[in-house]
C-alpha distance (Angstrom), angle and dihedral (degrees) to the residues before:
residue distance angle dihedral
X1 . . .
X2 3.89 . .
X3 4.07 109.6 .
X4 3.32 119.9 -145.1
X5 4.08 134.5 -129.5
X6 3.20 130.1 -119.4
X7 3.41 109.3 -152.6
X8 4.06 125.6 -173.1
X9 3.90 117.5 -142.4
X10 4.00 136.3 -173.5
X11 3.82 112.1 -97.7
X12 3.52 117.2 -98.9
X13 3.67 117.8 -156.1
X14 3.67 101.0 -106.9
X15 3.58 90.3 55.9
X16 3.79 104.2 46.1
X17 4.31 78.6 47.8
X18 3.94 87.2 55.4
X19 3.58 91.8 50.4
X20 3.83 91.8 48.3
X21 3.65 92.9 51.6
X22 3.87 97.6 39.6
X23 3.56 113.2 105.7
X24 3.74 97.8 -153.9
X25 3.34 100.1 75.3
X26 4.07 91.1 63.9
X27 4.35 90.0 61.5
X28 3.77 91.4 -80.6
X29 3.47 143.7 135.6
X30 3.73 142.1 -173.0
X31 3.54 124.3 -178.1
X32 3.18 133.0 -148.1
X33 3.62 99.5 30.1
X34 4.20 85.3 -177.3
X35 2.91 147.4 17.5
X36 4.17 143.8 -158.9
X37 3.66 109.9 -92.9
X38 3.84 109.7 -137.1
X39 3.34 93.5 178.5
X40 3.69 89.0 77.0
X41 3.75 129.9 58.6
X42 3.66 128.0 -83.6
X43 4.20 124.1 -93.1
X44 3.36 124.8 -128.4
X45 3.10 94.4 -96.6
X46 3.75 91.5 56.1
X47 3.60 100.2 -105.8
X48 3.50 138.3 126.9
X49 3.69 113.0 -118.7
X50 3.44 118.8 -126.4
X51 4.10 139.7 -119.5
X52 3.85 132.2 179.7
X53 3.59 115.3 -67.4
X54 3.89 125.4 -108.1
X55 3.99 120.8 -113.3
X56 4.29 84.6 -113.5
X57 4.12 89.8 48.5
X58 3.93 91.2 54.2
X59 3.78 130.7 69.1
X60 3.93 119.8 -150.0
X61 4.00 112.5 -143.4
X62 3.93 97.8 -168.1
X63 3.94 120.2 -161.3
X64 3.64 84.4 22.0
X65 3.42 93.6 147.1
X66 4.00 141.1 -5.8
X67 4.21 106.5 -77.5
X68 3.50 129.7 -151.3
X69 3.83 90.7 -119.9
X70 3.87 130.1 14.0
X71 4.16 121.0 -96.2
X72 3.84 79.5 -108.4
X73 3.85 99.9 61.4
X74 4.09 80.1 33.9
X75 3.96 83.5 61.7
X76 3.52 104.5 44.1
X77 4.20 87.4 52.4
X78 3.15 93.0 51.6
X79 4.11 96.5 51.3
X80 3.25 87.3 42.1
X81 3.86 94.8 55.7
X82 3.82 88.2 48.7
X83 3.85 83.9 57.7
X84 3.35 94.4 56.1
X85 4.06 98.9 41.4
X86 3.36 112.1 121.7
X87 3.73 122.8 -100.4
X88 3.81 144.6 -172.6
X89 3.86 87.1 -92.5
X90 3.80 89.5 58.0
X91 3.53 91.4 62.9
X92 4.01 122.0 119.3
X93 3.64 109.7 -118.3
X94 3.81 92.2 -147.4
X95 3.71 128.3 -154.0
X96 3.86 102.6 -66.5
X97 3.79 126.9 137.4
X98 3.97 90.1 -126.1
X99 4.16 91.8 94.4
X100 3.84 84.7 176.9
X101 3.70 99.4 56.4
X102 3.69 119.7 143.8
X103 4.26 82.2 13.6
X104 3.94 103.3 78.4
X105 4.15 107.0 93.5
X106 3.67 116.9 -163.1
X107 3.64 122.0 -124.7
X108 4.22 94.0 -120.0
X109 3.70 83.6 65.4
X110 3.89 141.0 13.4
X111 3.95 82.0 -145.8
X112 3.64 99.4 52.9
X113 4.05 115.6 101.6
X114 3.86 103.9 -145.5
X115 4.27 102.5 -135.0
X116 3.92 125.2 -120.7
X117 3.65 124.8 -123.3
X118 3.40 128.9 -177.1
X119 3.92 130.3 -153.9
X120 3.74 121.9 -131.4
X121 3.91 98.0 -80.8
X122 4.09 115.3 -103.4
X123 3.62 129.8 -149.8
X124 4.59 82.9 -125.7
X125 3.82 90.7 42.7
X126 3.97 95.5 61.6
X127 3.83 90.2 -138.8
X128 3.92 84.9 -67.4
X129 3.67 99.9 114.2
X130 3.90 109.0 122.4
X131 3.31 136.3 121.8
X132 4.35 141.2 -166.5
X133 3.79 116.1 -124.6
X134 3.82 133.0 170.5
X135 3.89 117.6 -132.6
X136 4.15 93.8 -148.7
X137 3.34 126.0 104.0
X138 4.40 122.7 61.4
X139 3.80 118.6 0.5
X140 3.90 93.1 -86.0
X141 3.81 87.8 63.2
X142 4.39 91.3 -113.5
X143 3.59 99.1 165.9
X144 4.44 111.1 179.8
X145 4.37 72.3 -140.6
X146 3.38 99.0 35.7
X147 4.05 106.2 108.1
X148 3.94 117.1 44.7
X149 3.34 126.7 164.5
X150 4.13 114.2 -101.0
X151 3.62 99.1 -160.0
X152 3.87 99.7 51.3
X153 3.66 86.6 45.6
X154 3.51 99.2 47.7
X155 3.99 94.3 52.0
X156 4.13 90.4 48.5
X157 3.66 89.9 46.5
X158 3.56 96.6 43.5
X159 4.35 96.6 44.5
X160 3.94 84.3 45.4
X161 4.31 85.9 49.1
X162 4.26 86.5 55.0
X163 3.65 100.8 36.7
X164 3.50 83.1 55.4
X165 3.80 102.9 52.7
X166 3.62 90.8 25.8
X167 3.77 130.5 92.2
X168 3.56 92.2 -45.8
X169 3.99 84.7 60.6
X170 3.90 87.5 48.0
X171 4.00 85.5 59.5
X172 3.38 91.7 51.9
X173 3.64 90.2 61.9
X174 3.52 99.4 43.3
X175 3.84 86.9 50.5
X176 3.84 91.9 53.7
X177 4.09 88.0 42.8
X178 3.73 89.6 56.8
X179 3.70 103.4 52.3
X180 3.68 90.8 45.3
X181 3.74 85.5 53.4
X182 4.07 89.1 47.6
X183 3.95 84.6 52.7
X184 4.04 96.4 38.6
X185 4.22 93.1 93.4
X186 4.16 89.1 55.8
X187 3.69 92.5 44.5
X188 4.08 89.8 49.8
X189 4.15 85.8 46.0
X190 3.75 90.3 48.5
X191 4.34 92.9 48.4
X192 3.82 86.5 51.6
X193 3.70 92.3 58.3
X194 3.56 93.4 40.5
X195 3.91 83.8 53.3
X196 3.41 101.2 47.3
X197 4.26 85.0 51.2
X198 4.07 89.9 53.1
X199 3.84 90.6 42.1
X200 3.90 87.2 55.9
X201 3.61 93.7 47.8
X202 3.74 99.8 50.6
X203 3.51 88.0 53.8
X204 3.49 93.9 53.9
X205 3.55 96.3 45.6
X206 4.18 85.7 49.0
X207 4.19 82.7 51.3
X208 3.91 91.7 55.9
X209 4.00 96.3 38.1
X210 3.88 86.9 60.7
X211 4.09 91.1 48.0
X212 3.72 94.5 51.0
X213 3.61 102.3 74.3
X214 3.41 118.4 155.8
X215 3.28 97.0 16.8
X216 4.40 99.8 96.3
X217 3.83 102.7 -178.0
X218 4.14 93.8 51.8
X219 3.75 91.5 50.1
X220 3.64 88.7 46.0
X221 4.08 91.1 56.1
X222 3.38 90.0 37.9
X223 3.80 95.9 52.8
X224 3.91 87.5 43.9
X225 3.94 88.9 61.5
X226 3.99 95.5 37.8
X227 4.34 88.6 61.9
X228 3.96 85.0 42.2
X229 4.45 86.0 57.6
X230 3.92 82.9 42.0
X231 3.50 88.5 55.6
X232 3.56 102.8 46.1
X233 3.85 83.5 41.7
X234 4.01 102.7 63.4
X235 4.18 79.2 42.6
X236 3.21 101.1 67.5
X237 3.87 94.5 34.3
X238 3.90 90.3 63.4
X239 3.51 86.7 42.1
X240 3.84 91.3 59.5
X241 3.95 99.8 39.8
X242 3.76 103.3 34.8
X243 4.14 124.9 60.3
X244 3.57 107.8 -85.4
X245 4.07 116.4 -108.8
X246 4.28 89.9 -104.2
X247 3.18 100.6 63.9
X248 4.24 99.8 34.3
X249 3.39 80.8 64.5
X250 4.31 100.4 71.2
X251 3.55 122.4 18.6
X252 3.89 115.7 -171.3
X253 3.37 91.2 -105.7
X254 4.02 90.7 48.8
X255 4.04 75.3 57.4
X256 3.56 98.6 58.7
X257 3.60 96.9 44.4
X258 3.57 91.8 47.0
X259 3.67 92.0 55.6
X260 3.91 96.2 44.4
X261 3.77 84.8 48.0
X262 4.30 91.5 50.4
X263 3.84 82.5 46.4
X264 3.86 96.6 57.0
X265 3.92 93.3 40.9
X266 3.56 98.8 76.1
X267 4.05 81.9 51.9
X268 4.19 85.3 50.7
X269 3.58 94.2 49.2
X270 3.99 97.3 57.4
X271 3.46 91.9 43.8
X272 3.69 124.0 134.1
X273 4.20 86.5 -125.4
X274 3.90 88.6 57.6
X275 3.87 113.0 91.7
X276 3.67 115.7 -159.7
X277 3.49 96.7 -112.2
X278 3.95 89.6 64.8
X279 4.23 89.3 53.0
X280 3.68 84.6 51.5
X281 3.95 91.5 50.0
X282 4.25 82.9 45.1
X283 3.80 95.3 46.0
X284 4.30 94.5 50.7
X285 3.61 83.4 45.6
X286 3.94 83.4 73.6
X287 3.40 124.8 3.4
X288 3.93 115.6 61.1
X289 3.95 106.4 -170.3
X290 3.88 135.1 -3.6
X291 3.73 106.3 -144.1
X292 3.88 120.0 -155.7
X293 3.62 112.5 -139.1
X294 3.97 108.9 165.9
X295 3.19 137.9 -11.3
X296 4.11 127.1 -166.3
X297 3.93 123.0 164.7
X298 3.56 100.1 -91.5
X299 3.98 100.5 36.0
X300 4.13 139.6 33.7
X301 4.24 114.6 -151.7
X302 3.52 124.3 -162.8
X303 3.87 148.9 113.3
X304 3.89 149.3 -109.7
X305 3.22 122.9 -119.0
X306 4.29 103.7 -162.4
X307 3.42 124.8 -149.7
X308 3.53 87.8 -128.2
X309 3.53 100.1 70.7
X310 3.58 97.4 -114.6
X311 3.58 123.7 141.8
X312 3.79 112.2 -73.2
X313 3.93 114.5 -97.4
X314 4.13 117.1 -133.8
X315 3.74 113.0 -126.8
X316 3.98 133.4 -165.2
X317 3.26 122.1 -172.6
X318 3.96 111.3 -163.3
X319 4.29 114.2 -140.1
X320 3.57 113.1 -129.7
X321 3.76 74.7 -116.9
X322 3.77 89.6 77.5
X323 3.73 85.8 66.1
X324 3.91 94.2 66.0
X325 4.10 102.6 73.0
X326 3.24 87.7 56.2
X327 3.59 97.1 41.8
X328 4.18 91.0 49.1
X329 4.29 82.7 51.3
X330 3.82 95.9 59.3
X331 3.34 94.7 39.2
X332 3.76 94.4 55.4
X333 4.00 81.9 42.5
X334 3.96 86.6 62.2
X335 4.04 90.8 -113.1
X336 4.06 118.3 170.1
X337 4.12 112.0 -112.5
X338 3.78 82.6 -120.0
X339 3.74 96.5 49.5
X340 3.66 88.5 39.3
X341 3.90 85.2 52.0
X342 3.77 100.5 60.1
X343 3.59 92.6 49.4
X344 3.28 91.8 57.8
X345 3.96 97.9 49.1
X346 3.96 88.7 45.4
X347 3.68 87.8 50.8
X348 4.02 82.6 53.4
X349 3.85 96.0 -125.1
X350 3.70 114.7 148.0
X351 4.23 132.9 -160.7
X352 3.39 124.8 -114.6
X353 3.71 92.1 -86.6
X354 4.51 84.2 60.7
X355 3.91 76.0 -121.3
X356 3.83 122.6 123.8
X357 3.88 123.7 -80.3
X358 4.00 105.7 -108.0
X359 4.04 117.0 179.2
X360 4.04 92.1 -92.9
X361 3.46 86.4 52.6
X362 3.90 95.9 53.3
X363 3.74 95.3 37.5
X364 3.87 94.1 46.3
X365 4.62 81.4 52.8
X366 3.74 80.6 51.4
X367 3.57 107.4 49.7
X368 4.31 86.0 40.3
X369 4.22 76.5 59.0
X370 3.84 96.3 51.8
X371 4.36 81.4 -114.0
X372 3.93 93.4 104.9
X373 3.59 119.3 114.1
X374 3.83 100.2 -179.6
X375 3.07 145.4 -44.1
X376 4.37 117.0 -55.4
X377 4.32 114.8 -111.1
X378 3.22 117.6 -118.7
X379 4.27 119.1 -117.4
């Protein structure tokens, strides 16, 4: 008769999560755990093979026999692995140029996440080449929406996301500061009263502990509520001598830093020492969806939805198409590519690269137009 064994091995992680999800091991049992699968065809062996067994198809024998915890411990690990299950918000960003992945919505539906695709990466592109499409619409996934360009999108979004929480935040707060400085004397007149009210009180409820002797269980109520007026009583004298909380909180000073530092961060968040995954982990930080809205050849519409629960903030993003009327106009008028260059960077219009036009630029638009006339010199 061959023996057998037993060998003991370190845990591995899909056992110890076995364990944690087995009910036995709280005193209960559930029989059959399967059960043959006629819906299926025979093996050769002719048996049914078998699947998991339905809640109806199984019977639960509870206190079956002695756990090694109770069903309530059982319980709590059990919620408290749900907690920690991971979830689409768990998931790394990565290092990809799309700084608004997972963000973008798609116009069909406020639910739908518009995808990222990147380009093969080009020396002229800077790796930036990536764009956010939606895959509804006909079977080959032709969308009238379904290709807008990630990197103009990304540096609207992300200029809104600062000028948002920027200084113009920082004046919200001052704002808010002042009017609760305006209001601070009838607050302070209001605590007095309020004091004076608790002060009466605890001396009344001192008056009536004295006068209840003999009887144990009043005086203990009453010397319950007394400590509860004694509480409320050094309260509201703190309240009245020392700064209130609101305005401890920001100094002017505290201001000005906090502006200069707001200033600078936009500067820190380009930086060369910033990896993309870290402006991702900034950007969810405060803005909760991107919602496409419209989308024409020369412009993109849409909003921001923060994740401060602010009102949302409309966004256009202008094409580099937008640039062209105006383009074909000063061309017709005769304009230089250089002259016609400037106008276009003071309008604010970038190329498709979101770089500034230059005269190549312009001319190379032109000629693509059938409006070149050569090629521009050099200076």
């Amino acid at each position: 008769m061959k023996r057998l064994k037993l060998v003991f091995r370190e845990p591995t992680g899909d056992s110890v999560r076995r364990i944690l999800h087995n009910e036995f091991y709280d005193g209960e049992l559930r029989f059959p755990r399967s059960v043959p699968d006629t819906m299926r065809d025979r093996n050769a062996s002719g048996h049914y093979p078998r699947r998991a067994a339905l809640p109806h198809e199984t019977k639960i024998y509870r206190n079956h026999h002695e756990g090694y915890i109770t069903p309530e411990q059982f319980e709590r690990n059990r919620e408290r692995l749900r907690d920690n299950a991971p979830t689409q918000e768990h998931r790394s960003f990565g290092d990809g140029s799309a700084l608004l992945q997972r963000k973008v919505r798609c116009f069909c539906s406020p639910h739908k996440v518009l995808a990222v695709g990147y380009k093969h990466e080009r020396v002229r592109d800077r790796g930036r080449c990536h764009s956010y499409h939606c895959t509804c619409g006909d079977k080959s996934g032709a969308h009238k929406w379904s290709w807008i360009p990630g990197n103009l999108l990304d540096q609207v979004v992300i200029d809104a996301a600062f000028e948002h929480y920027g200084v113009k935040y920082v004046g919200l707060v001052e704002g808010e500061l002042q009017a609760f400085r305006s209001t601070l004397g009838t607050k302070i007149i209001e605590w007095r009263k309020e004091l004076q009210h608790v002060t009466a009180k605890a001396e009344d409820l001192k008056d009536q502990f004295a006068a209840a002797r003999g009887h144990p269980r009043l005086r203990e109520r009453l010397a319950a509520a007394s400590e509860e007026e004694l509480i409320r009583m050094e309260a509201l004298q703190k309240k009245i001598q020392n700064e209130p909380a609101e305005l401890s909180i920001l100094h002017e000073a505290d201001l000005k830093e906090l502006r200069g530092l707001l200033a600078e961060f936009k500067t820190l968040f380009w930086s060369s020492s910033a990896t993309n995954g870290v402006r991702k982990r900034i950007i969810d930080c405060m803005v909760q969806a991107v919602h496409i809205e419209e989308k024409a050849p020369q412009y993109i519409r849409g909003r921001i939805e923060w994740k401060d629960g602010t009102a949302d903030t409309p966004i256009e993003a202008a094409m580099f198409r937008a640039a062209y009327p105006i383009m074909v106009r000063r061309l017709r008028e005769g304009a230089a590519y250089r002259a016609i260059a400037h106008d276009l960077n003071t309008m604010g219009h970038l190329n498709s690269r979101l770089e500034r036009w230059t005269a190549f630029a312009v001319g190379a638009a032109a000629r693509a137009m059938g409006l070149g006339c050569g090629r521009p010199r050099r200076h």
